[in-house]
Backbone atoms as SQL, in Angstrom:
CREATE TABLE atoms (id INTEGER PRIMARY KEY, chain TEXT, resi INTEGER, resn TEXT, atom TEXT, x REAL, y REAL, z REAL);
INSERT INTO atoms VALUES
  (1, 'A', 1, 'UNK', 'N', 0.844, -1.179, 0.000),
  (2, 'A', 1, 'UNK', 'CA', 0.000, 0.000, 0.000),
  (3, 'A', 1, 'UNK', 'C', 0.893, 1.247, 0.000),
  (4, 'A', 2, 'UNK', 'N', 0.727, 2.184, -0.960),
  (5, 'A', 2, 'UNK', 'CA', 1.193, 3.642, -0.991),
  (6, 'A', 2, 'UNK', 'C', 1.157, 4.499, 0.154),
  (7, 'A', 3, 'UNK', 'N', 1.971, 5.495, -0.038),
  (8, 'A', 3, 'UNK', 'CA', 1.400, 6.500, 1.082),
  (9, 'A', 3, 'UNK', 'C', 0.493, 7.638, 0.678),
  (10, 'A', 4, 'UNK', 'N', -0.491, 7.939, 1.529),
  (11, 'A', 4, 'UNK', 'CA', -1.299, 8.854, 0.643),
  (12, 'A', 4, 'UNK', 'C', -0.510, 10.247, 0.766),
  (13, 'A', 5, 'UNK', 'N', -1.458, 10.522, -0.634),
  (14, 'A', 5, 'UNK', 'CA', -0.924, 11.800, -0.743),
  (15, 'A', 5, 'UNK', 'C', -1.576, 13.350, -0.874),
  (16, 'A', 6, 'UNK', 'N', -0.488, 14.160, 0.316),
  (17, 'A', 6, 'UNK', 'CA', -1.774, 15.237, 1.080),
  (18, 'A', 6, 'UNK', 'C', -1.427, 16.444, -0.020),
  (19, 'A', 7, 'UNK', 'N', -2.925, 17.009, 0.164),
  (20, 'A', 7, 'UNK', 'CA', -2.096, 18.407, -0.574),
  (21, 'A', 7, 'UNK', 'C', -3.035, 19.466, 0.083),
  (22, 'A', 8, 'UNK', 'N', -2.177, 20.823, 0.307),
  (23, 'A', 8, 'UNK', 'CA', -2.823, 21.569, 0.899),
  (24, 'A', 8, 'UNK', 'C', -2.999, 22.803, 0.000),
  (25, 'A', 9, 'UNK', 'N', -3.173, 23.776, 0.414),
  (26, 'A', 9, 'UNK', 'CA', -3.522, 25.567, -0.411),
  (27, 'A', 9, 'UNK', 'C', -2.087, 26.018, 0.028),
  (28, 'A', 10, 'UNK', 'N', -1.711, 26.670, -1.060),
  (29, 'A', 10, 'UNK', 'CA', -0.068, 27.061, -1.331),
  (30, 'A', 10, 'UNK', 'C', 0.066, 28.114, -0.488),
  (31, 'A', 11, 'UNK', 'N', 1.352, 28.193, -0.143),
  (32, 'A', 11, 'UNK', 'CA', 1.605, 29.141, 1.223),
  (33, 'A', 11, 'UNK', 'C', 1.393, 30.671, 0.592),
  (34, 'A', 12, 'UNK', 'N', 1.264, 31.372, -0.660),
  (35, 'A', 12, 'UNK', 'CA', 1.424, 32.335, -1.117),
  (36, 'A', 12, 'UNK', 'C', -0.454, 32.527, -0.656),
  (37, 'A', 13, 'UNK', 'N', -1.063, 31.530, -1.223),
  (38, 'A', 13, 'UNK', 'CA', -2.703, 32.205, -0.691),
  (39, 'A', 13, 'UNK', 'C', -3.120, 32.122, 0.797),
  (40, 'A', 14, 'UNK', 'N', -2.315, 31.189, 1.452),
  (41, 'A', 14, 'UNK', 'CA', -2.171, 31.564, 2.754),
  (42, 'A', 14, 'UNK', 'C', -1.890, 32.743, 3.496),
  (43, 'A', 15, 'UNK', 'N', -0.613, 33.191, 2.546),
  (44, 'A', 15, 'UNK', 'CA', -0.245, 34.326, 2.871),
  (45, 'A', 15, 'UNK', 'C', -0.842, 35.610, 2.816),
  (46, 'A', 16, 'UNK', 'N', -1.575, 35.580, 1.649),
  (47, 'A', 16, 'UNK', 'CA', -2.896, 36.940, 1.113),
  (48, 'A', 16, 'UNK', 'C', -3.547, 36.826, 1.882),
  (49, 'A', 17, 'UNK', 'N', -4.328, 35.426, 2.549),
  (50, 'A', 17, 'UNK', 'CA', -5.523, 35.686, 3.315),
  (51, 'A', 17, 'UNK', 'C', -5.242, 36.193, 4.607),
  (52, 'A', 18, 'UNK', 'N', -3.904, 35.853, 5.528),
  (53, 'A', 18, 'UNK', 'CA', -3.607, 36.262, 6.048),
  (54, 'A', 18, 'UNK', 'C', -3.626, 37.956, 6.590),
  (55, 'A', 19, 'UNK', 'N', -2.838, 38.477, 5.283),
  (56, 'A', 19, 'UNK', 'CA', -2.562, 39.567, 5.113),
  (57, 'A', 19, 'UNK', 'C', -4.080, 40.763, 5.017),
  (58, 'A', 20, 'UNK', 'N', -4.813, 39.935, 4.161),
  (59, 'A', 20, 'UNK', 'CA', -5.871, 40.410, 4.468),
  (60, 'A', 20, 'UNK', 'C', -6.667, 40.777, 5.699),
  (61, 'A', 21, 'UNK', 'N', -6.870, 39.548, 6.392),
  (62, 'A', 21, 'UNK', 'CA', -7.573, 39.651, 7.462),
  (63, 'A', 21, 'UNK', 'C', -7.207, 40.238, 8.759),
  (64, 'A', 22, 'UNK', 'N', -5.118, 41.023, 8.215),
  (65, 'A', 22, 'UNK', 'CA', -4.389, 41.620, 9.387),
  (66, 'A', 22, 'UNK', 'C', -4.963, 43.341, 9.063),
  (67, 'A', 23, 'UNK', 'N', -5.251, 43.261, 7.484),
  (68, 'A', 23, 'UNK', 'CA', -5.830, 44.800, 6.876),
  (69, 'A', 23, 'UNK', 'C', -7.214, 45.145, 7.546),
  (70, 'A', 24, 'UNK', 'N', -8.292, 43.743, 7.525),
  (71, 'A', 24, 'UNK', 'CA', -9.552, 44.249, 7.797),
  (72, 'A', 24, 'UNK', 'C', -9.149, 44.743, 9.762),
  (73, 'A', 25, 'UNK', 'N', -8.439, 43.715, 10.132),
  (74, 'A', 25, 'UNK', 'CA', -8.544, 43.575, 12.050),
  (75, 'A', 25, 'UNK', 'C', -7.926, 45.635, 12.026),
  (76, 'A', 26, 'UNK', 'N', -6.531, 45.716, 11.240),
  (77, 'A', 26, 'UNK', 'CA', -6.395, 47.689, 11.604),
  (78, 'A', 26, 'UNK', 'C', -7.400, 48.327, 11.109),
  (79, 'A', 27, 'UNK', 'N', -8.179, 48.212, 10.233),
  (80, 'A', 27, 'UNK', 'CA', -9.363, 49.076, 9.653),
  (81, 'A', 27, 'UNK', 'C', -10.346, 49.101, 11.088),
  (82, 'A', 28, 'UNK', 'N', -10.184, 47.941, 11.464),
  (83, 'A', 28, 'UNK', 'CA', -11.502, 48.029, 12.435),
  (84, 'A', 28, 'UNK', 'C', -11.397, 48.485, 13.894),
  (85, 'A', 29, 'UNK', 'N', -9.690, 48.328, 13.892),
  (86, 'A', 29, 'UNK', 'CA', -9.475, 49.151, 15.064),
  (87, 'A', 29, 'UNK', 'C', -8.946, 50.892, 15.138),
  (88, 'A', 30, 'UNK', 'N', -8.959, 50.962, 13.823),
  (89, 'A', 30, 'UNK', 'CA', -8.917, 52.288, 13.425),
  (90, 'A', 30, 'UNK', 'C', -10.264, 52.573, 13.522),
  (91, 'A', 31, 'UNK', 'N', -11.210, 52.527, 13.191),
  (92, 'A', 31, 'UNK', 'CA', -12.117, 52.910, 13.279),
  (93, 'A', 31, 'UNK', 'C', -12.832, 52.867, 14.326),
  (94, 'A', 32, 'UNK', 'N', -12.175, 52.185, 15.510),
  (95, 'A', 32, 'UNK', 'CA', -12.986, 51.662, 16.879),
  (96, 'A', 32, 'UNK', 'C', -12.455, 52.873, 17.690),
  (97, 'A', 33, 'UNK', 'N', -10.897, 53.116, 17.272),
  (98, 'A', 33, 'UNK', 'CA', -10.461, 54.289, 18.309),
  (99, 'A', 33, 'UNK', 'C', -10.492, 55.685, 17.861),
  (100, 'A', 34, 'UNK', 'N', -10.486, 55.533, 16.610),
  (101, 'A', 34, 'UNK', 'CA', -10.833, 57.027, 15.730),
  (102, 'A', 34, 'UNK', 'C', -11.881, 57.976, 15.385),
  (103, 'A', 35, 'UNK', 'N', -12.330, 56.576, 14.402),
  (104, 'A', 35, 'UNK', 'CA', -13.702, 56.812, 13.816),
  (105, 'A', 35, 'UNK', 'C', -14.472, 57.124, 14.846),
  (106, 'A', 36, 'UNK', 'N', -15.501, 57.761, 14.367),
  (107, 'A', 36, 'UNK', 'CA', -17.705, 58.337, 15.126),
  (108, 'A', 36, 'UNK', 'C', -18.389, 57.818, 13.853),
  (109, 'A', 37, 'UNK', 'N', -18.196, 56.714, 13.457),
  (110, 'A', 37, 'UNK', 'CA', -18.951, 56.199, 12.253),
  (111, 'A', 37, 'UNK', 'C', -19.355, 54.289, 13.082),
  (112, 'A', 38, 'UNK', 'N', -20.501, 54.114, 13.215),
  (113, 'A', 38, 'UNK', 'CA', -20.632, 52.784, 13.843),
  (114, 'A', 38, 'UNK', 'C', -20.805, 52.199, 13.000),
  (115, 'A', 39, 'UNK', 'N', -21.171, 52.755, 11.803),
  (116, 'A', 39, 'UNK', 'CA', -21.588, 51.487, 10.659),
  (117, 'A', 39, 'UNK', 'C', -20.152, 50.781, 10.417),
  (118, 'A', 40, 'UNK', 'N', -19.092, 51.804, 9.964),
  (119, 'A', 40, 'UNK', 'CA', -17.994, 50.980, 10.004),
  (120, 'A', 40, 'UNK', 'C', -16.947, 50.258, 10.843),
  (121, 'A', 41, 'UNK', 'N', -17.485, 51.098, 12.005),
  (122, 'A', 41, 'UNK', 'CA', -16.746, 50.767, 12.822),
  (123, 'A', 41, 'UNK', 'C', -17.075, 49.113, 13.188),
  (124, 'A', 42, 'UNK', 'N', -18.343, 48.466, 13.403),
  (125, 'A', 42, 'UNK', 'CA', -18.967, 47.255, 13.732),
  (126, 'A', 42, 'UNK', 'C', -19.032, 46.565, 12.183),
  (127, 'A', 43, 'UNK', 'N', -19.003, 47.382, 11.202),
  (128, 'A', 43, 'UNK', 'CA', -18.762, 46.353, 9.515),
  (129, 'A', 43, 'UNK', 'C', -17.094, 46.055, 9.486),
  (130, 'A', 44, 'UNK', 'N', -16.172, 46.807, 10.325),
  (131, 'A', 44, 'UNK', 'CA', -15.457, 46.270, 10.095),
  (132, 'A', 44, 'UNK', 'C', -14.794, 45.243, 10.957),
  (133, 'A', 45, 'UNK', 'N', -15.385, 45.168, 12.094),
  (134, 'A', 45, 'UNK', 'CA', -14.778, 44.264, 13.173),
  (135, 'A', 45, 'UNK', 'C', -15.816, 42.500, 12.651),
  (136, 'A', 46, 'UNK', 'N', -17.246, 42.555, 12.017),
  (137, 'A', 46, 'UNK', 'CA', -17.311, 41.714, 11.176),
  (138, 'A', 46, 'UNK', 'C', -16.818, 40.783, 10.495),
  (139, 'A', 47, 'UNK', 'N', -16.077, 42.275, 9.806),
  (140, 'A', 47, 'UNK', 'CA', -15.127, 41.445, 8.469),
  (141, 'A', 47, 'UNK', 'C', -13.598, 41.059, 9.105),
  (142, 'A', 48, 'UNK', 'N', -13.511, 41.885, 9.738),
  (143, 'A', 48, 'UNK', 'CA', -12.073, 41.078, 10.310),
  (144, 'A', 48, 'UNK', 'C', -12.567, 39.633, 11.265),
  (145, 'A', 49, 'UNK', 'N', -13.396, 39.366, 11.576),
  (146, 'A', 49, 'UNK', 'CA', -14.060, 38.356, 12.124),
  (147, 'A', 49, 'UNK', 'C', -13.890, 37.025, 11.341),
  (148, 'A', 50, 'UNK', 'N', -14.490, 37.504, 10.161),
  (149, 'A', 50, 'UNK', 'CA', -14.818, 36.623, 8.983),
  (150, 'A', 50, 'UNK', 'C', -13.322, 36.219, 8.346),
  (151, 'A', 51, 'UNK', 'N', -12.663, 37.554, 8.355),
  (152, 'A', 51, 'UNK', 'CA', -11.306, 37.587, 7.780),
  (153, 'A', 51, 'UNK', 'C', -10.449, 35.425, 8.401),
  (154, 'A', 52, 'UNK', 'N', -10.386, 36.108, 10.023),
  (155, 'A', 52, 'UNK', 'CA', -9.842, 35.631, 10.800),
  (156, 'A', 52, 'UNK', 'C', -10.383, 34.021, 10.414),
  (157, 'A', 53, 'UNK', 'N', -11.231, 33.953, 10.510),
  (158, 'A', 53, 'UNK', 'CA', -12.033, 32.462, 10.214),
  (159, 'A', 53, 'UNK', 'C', -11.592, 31.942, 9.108),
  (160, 'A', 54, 'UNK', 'N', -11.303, 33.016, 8.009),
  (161, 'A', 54, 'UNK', 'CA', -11.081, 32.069, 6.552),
  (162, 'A', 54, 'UNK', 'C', -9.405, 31.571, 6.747),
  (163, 'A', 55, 'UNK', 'N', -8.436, 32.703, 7.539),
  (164, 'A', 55, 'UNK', 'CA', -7.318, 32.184, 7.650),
  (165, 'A', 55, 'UNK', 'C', -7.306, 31.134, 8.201),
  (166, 'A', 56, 'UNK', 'N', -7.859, 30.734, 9.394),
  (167, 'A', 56, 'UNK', 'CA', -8.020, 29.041, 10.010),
  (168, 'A', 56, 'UNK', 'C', -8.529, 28.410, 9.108),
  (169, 'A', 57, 'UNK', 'N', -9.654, 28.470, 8.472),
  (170, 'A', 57, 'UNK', 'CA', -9.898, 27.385, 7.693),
  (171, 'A', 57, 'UNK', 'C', -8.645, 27.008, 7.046),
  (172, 'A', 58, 'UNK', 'N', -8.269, 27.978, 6.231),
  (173, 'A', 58, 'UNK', 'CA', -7.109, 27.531, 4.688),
  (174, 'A', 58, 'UNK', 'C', -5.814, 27.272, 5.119),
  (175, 'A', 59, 'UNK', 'N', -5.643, 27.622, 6.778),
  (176, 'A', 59, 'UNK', 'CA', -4.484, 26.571, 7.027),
  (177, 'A', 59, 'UNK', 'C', -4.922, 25.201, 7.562),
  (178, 'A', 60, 'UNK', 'N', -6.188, 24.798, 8.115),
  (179, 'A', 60, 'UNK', 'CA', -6.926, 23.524, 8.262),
  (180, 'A', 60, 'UNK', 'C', -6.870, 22.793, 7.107),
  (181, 'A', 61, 'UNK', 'N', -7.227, 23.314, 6.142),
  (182, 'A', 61, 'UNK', 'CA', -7.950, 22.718, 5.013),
  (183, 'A', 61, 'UNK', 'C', -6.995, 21.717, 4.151),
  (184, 'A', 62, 'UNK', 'N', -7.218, 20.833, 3.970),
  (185, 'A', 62, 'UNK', 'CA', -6.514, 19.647, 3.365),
  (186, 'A', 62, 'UNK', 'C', -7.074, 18.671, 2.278),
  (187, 'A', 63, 'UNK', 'N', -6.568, 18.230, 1.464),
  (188, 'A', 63, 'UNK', 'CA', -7.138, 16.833, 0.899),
  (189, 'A', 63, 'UNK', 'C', -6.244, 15.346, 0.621),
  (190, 'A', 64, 'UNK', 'N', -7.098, 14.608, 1.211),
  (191, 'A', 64, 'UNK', 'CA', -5.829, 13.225, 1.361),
  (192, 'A', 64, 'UNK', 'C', -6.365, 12.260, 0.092),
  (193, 'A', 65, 'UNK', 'N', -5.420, 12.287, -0.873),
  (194, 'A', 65, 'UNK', 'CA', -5.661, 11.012, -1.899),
  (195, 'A', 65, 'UNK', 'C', -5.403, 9.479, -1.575),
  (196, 'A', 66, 'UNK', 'N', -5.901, 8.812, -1.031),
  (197, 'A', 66, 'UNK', 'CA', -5.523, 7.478, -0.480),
  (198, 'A', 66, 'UNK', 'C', -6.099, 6.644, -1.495),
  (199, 'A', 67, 'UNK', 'N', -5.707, 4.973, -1.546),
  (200, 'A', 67, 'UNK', 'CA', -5.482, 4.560, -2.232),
  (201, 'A', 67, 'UNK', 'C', -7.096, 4.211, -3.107),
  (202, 'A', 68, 'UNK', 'N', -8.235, 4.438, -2.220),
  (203, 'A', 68, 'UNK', 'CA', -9.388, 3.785, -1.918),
  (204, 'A', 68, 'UNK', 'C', -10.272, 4.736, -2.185),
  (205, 'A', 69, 'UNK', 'N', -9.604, 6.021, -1.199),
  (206, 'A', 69, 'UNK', 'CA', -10.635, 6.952, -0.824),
  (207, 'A', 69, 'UNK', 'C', -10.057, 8.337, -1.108),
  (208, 'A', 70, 'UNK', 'N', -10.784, 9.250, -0.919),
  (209, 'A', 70, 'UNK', 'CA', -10.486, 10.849, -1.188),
  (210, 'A', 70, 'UNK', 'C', -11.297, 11.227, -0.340),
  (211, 'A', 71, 'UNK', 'N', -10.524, 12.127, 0.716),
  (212, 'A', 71, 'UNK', 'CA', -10.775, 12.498, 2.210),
  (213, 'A', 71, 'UNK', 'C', -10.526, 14.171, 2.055),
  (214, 'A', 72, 'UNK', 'N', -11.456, 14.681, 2.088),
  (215, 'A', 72, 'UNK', 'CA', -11.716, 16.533, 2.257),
  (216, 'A', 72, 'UNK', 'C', -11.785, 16.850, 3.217),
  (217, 'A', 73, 'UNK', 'N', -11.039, 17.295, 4.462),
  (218, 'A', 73, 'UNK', 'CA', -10.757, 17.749, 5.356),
  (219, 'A', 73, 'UNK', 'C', -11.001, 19.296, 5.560),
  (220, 'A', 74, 'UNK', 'N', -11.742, 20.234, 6.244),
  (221, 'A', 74, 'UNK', 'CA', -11.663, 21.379, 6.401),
  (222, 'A', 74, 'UNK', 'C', -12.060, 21.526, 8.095),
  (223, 'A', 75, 'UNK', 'N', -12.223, 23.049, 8.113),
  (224, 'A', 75, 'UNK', 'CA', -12.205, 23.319, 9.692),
  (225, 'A', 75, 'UNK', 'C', -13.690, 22.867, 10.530),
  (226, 'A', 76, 'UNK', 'N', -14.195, 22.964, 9.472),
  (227, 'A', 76, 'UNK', 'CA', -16.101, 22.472, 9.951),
  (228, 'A', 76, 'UNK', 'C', -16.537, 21.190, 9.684),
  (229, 'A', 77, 'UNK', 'N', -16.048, 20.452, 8.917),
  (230, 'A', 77, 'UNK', 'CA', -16.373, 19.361, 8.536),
  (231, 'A', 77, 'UNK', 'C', -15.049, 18.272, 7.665),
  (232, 'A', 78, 'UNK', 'N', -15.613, 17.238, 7.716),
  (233, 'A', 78, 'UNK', 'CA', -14.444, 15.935, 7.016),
  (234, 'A', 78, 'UNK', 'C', -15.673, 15.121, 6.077),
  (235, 'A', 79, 'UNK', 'N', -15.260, 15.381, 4.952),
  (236, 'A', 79, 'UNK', 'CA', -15.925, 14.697, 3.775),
  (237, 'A', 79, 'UNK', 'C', -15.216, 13.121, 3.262),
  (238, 'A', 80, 'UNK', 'N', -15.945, 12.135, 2.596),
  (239, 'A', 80, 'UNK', 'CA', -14.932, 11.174, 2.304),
  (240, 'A', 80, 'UNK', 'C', -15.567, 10.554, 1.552),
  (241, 'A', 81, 'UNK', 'N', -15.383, 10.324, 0.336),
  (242, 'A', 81, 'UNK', 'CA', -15.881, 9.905, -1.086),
  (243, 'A', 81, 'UNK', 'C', -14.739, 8.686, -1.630),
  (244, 'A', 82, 'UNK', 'N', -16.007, 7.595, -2.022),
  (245, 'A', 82, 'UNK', 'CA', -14.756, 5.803, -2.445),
  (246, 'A', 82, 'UNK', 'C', -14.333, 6.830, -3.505),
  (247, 'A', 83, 'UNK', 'N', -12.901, 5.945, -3.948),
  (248, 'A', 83, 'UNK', 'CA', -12.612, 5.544, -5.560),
  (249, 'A', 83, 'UNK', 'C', -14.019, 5.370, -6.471),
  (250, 'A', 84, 'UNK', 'N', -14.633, 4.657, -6.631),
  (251, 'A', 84, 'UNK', 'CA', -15.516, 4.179, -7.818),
  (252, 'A', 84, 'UNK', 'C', -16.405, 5.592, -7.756),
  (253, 'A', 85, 'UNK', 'N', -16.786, 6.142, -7.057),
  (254, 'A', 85, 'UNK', 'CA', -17.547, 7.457, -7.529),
  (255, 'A', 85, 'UNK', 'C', -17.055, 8.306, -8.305),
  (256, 'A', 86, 'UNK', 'N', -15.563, 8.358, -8.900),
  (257, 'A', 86, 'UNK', 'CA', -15.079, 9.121, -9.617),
  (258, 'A', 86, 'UNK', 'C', -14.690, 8.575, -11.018),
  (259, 'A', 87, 'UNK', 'N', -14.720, 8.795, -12.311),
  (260, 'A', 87, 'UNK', 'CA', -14.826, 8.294, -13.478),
  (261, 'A', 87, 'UNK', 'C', -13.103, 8.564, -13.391),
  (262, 'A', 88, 'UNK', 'N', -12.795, 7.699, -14.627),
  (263, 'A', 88, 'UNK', 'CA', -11.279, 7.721, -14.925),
  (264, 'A', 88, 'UNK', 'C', -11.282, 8.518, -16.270),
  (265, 'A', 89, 'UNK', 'N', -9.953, 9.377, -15.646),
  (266, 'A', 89, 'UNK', 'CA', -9.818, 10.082, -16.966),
  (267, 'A', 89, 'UNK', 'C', -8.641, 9.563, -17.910),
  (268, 'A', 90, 'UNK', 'N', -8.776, 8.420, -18.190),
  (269, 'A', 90, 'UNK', 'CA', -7.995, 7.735, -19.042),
  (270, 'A', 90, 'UNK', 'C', -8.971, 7.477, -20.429);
């Protein structure tokens, strides 16, 4: 039996989402200590919320090719689909 084989989301989109969600978290604390605007001030602590969540996911997030099976791994859930459900592209 092989070893399966993992593959994850490349460290460069790791890195954007990251980066992102470090842009929305100062927007929102700029606006928490600055701003007199609540709409943005609470839209942006939201989105840095949301931000924060997608970075955990996409460093969670995985898929394992095993010999049998194909296993989708993410932060909320684990999916797992046989071999024979997938057609060959041969």
């Amino acid at each position: 039996m092989s070893k399966p084989t993992i593959i994850r989301m490349a460290p460069w989109v790791i890195a954007a989402i990251c980066a992102a969600a470090l842009a929305f978290l100062a927007m929102s604390s700029y606006f928490y200590f600055y701003g007199d605007s609540y709409l943005l001030r609470y839209a942006g602590m939201a989105m840095a919320a949301f931000a924060i969540a997608a970075a955990a996911d996409a460093i969670a997030s995985r898929i394992v090719l095993d010999g049998e099976t194909l296993h989708v791994n993410s932060l909320m859930r684990r999916r797992s689909f046989p071999r024979s459900d997938f057609v060959s592209a041969q």
